[in-house]
BABA-27041 format. One line per field, with one value per residue (C-alpha): residue number from 0; residue in three letters; chain; x, y, z. Coordinates in Angstrom, 3 decimals. Last residue first. Example, Ala and Ser with C-alpha at 12.3 -4.5 7.8 and 13.67 -1.06 7.14 Angstrom:
2
n: 1,0
res: Ser,Ala
chain: A,A
X: 13.670,12.300
Y: -1.060,-4.500
Z: 7.140,7.800
% end
This chain:
290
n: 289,288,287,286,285,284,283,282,281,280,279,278,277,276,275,274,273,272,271,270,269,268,267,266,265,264,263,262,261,260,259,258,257,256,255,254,253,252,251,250,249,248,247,246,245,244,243,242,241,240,239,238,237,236,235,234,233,232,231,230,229,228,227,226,225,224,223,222,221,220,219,218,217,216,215,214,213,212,211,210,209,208,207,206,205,204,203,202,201,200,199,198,197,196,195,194,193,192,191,190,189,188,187,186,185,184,183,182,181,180,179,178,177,176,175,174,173,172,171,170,169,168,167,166,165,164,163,162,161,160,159,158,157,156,155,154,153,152,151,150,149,148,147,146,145,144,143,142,141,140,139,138,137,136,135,134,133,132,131,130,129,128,127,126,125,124,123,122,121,120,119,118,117,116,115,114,113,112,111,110,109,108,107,106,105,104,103,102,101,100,99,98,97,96,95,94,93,92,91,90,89,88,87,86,85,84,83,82,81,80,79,78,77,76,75,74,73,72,71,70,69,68,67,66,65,64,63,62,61,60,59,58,57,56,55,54,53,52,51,50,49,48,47,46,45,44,43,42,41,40,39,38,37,36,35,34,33,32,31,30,29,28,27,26,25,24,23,22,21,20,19,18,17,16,15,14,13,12,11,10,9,8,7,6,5,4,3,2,1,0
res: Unk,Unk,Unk,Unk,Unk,Unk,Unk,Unk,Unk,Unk,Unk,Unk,Unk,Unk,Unk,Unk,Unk,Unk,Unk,Unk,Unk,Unk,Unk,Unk,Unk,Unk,Unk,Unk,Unk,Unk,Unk,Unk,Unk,Unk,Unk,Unk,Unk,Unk,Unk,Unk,Unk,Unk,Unk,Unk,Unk,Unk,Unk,Unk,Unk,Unk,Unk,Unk,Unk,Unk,Unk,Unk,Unk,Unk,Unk,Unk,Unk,Unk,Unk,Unk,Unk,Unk,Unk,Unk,Unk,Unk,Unk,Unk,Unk,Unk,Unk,Unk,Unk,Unk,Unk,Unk,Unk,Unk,Unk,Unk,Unk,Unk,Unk,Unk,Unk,Unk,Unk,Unk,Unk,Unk,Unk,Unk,Unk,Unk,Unk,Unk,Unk,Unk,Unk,Unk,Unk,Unk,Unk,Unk,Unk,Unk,Unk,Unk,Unk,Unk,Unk,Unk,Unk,Unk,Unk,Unk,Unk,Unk,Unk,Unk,Unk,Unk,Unk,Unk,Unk,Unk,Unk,Unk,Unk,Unk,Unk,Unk,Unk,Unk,Unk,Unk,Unk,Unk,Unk,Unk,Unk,Unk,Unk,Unk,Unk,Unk,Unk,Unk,Unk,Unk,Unk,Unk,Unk,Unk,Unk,Unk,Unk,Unk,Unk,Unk,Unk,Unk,Unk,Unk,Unk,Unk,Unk,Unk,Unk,Unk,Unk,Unk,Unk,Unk,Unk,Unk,Unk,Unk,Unk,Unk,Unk,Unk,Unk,Unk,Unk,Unk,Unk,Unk,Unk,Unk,Unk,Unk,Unk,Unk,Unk,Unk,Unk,Unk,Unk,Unk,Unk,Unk,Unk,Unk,Unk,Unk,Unk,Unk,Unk,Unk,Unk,Unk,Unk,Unk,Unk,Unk,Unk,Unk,Unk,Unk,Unk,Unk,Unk,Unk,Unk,Unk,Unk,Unk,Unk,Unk,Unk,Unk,Unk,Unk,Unk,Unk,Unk,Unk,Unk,Unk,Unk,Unk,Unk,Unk,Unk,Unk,Unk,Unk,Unk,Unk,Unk,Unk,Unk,Unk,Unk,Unk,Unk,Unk,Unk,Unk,Unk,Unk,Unk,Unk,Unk,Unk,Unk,Unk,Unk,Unk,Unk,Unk,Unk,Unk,Unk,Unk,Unk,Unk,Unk,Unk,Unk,Unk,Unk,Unk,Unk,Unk
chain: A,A,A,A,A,A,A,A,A,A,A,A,A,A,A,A,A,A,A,A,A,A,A,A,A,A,A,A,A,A,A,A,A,A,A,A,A,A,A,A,A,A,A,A,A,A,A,A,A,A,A,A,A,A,A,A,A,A,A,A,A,A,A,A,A,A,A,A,A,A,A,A,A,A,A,A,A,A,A,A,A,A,A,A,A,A,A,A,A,A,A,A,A,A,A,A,A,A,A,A,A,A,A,A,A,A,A,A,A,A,A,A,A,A,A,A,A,A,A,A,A,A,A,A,A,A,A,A,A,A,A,A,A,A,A,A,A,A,A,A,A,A,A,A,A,A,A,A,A,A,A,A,A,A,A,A,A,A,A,A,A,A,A,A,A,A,A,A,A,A,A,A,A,A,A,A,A,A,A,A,A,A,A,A,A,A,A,A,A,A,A,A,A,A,A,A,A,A,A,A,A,A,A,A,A,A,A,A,A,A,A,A,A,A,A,A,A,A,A,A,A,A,A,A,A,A,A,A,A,A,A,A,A,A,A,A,A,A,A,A,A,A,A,A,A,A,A,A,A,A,A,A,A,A,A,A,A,A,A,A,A,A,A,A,A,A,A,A,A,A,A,A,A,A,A,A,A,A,A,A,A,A,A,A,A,A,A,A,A,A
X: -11.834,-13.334,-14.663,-15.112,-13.617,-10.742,-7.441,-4.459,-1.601,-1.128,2.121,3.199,4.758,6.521,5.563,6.764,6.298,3.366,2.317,-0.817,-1.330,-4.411,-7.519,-10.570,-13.959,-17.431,-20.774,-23.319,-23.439,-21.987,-19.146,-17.416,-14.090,-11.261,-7.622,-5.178,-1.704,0.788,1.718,0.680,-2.160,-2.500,-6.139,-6.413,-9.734,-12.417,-16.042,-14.602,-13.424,-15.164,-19.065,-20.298,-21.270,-17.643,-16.191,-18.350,-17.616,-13.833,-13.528,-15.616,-13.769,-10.269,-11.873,-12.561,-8.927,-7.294,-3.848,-0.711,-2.611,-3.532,-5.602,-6.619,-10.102,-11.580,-9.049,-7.813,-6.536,-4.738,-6.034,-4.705,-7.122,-6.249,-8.462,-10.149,-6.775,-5.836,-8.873,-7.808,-8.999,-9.280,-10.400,-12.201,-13.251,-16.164,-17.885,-20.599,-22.849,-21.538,-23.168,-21.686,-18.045,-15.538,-13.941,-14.494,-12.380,-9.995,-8.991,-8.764,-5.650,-3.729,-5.092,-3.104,-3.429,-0.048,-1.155,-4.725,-3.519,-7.110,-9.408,-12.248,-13.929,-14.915,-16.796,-16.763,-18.964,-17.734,-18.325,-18.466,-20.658,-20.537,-21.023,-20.028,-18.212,-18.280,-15.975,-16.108,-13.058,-11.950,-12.547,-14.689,-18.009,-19.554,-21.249,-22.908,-22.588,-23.731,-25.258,-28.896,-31.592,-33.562,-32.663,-33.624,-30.380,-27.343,-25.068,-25.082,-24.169,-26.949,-29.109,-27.764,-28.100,-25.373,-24.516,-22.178,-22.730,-20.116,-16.434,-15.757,-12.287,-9.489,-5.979,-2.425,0.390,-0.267,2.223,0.804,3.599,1.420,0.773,-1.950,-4.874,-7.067,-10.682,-12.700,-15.947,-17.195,-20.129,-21.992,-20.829,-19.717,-17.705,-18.094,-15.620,-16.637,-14.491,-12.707,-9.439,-11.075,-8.156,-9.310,-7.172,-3.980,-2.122,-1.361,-4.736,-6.096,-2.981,-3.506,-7.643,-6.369,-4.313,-7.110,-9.475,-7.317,-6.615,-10.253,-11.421,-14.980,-16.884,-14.645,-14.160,-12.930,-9.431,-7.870,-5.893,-8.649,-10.066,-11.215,-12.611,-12.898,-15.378,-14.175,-16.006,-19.008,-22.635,-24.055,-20.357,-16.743,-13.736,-11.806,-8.788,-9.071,-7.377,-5.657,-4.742,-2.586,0.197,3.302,4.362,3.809,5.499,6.909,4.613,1.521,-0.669,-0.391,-1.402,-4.333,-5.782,-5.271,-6.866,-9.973,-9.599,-9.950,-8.765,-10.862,-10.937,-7.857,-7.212,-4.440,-4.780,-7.800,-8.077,-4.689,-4.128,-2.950,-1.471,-2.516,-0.616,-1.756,1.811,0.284,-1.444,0.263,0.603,2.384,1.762,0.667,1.319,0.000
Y: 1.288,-1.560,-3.491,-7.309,-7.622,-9.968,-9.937,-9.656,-8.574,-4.764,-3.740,-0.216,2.082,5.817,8.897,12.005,15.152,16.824,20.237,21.053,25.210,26.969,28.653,27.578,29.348,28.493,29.137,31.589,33.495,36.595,34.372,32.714,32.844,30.687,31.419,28.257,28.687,26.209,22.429,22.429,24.760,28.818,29.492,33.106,34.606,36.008,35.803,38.299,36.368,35.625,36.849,33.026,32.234,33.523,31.224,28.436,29.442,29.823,26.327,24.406,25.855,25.116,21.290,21.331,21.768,19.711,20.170,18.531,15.243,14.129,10.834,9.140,7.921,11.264,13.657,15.296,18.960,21.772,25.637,28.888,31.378,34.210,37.627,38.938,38.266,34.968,33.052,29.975,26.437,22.640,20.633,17.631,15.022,13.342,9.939,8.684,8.619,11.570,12.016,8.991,10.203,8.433,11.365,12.991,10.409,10.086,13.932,13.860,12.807,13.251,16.756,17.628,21.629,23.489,25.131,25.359,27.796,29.200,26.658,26.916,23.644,22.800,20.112,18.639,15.956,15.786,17.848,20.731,20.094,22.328,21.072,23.878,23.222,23.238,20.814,19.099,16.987,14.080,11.841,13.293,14.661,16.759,20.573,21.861,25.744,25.685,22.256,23.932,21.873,20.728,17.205,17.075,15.433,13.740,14.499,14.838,17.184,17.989,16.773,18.273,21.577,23.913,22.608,24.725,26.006,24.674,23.861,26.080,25.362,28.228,26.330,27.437,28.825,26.654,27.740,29.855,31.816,34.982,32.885,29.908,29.498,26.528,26.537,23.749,23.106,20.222,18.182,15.982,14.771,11.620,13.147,14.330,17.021,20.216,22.489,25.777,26.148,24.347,23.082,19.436,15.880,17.349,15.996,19.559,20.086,16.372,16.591,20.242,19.604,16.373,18.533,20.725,18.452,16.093,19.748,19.619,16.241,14.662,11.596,9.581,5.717,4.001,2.144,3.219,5.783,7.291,6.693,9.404,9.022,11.830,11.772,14.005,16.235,15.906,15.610,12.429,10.647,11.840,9.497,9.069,10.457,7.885,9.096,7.026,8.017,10.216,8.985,6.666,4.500,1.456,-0.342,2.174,5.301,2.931,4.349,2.462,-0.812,0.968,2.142,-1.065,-3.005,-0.604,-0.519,-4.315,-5.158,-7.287,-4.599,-1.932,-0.543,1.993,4.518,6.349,5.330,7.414,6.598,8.867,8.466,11.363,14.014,16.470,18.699,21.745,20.320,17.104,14.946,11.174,9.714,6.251,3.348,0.000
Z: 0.309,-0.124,2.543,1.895,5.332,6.876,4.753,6.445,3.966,3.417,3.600,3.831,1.003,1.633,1.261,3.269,5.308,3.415,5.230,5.501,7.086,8.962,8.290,9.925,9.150,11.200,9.433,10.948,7.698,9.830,10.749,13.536,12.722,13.641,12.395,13.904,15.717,15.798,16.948,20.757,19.983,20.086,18.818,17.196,16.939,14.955,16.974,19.617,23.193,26.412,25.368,26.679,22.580,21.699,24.224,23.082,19.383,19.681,21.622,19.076,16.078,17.887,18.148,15.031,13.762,16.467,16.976,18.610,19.802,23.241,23.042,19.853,19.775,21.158,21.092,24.006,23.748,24.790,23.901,24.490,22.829,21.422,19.773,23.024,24.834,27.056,26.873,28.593,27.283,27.947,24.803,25.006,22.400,23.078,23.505,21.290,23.911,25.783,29.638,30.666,30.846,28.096,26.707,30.060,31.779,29.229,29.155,32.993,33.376,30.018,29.831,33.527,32.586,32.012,28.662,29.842,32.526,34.772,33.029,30.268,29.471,26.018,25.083,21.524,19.511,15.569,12.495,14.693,17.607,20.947,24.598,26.903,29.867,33.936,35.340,38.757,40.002,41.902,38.767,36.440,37.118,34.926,34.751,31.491,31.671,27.671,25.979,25.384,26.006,22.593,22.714,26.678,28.221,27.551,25.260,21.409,20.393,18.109,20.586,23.560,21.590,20.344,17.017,15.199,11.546,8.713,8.996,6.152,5.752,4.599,3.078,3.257,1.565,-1.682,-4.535,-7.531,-7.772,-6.628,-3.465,-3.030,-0.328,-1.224,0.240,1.740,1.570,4.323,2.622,5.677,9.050,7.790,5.324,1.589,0.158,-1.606,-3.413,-3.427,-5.556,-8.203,-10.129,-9.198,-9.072,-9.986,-7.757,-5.683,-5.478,-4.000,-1.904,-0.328,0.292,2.323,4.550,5.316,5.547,7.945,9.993,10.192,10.871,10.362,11.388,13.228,12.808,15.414,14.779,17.912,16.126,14.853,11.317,8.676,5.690,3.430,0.015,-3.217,-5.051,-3.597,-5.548,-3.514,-3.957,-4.581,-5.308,-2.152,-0.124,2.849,6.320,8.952,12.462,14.879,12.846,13.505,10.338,12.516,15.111,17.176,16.560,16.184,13.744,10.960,12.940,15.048,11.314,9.471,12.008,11.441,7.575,7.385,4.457,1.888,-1.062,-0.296,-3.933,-4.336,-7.010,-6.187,-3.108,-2.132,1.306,3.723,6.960,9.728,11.399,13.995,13.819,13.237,10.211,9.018,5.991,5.510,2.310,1.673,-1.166,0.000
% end
């Protein structure tokens, strides 16, 4: 199997090319946990498919966490995957849509006068700020805002937002020092998230910068998480904290959210390609294809 590694502020992923490379009996799951294993494996925060487009897409994303689950949507994934599709000639749209699990993402490529891609705008689409639309526990129509949980030998008080994939966002005094790797499971996993969370621990610093540290569902502490900056500039936003444009400081690099007139969410940010390589591809267990 033919891959290339890409990252975006350091929250890399292992691509596969399905339009080149054919994976018909693997299972993508396995596949996933093996390729991501930083002794064992290529090393990656997970596994991304570059596919063919359905329902009107361009192209079709699939993403897969490091433990092999299968996530609905990932930002600095998009981003990265918007770079490869452009830079292989597979569009020259500069702005195009993409099919995920959470429905069409439309990303933007960002080029210089040469022509050469400096970076690439997503829009992430509208929030979800219901328990529903989380979704968490509760009335479907409750608001997720001031939520407070139980983890370990602490009580948090967060916001529940969606943005392609379940988020809550709990501001702290010094995110950048916060224990994540302690209570970052425990939330992930808490009760009140059915299809568990990702969690991102915050400090406004300015109106216009966030500090944020995270813990990613299905893959633990990773550099970056574009929709997880999205969720924390729109709950802080939504509590009057910060403006709707920000900057959110990460692990890896600094992300551009904006919450827009239109309602929809903007991230702008850089995908960087760090190498290719091949990976073999022998158990056979499914009749997926990829």
């Amino acid at each position: 199997m033919h891959f290339t590694k890409m990252q975006g502020l350091g929250n890399d992923y292992v691509y596969v090319d399905c339009f080149q490379e054919r994976l018909a009996g693997v299972d993508l799951a396995d596949l996933a946990r093996r390729v991501s294993d930083r002794r064992f494996g290529v090393g990656s925060d997970g596994l991304i498919l570059i596919m063919p487009g359905e329902g009107g897409a361009d192209f079709r994303m699939r993403v897969f966490n490091a433990d092999g689950s299968e996530g609905d949507m990932c930002g600095n994934g998009m981003r990265c995957l918007a770079r490869y599709v452009y830079e292989h000639g597979y569009t020259r749209k500069r702005r195009f849509s993409v099919l995920t699990r959470a429905g069409i993402i439309e990303p933007a490529i960002i080029v210089d006068d040469a022509g050469r891609v400096t970076g690439v705008r997503v829009n992430m689409g509208r929030p979800g700020l219901t328990r529903g639309e989380v979704p968490m526990a509760g009335e479907p129509c409750q608001s997720a805002r001031d939520v407070a949980l139980r983890a370990g030998d602490r009580e948090f008080v967060g916001t529940g937002v969606n943005m392609g994939n379940p988020h809550f966002v709990i501001a702290v005094d010094d995110a950048a020092s916060f224990p994540v790797a302690t209570y970052g499971p425990l939330l992930e996993r808490h009760e009140a998230f059915p299809r568990r969370a990702n969690i991102e621990f915050v400090t406004p610093v300015a109106r216009d910068r966030i500090i944020m540290r995270v813990w990613e569902r299905g893959s633990g502490i990773t550099w970056a998480c574009g929709t997880g900056a999205s969720a924390a500039l729109v709950a802080l936003a939504a509590a009057g904290r910060v403006d709707r444009s920000a900057t959110v400081s990460l692990l890896g690099g600094d992300l551009r959210i904006e919450w827009a007139g239109d309602g929809n969410v903007y991230m702008t940010g850089p995908a960087e390609e760090v190498f290719t390589g091949e990976y073999p591809v022998t158990e056979v267990r499914t009749s997926e294809d990829c």
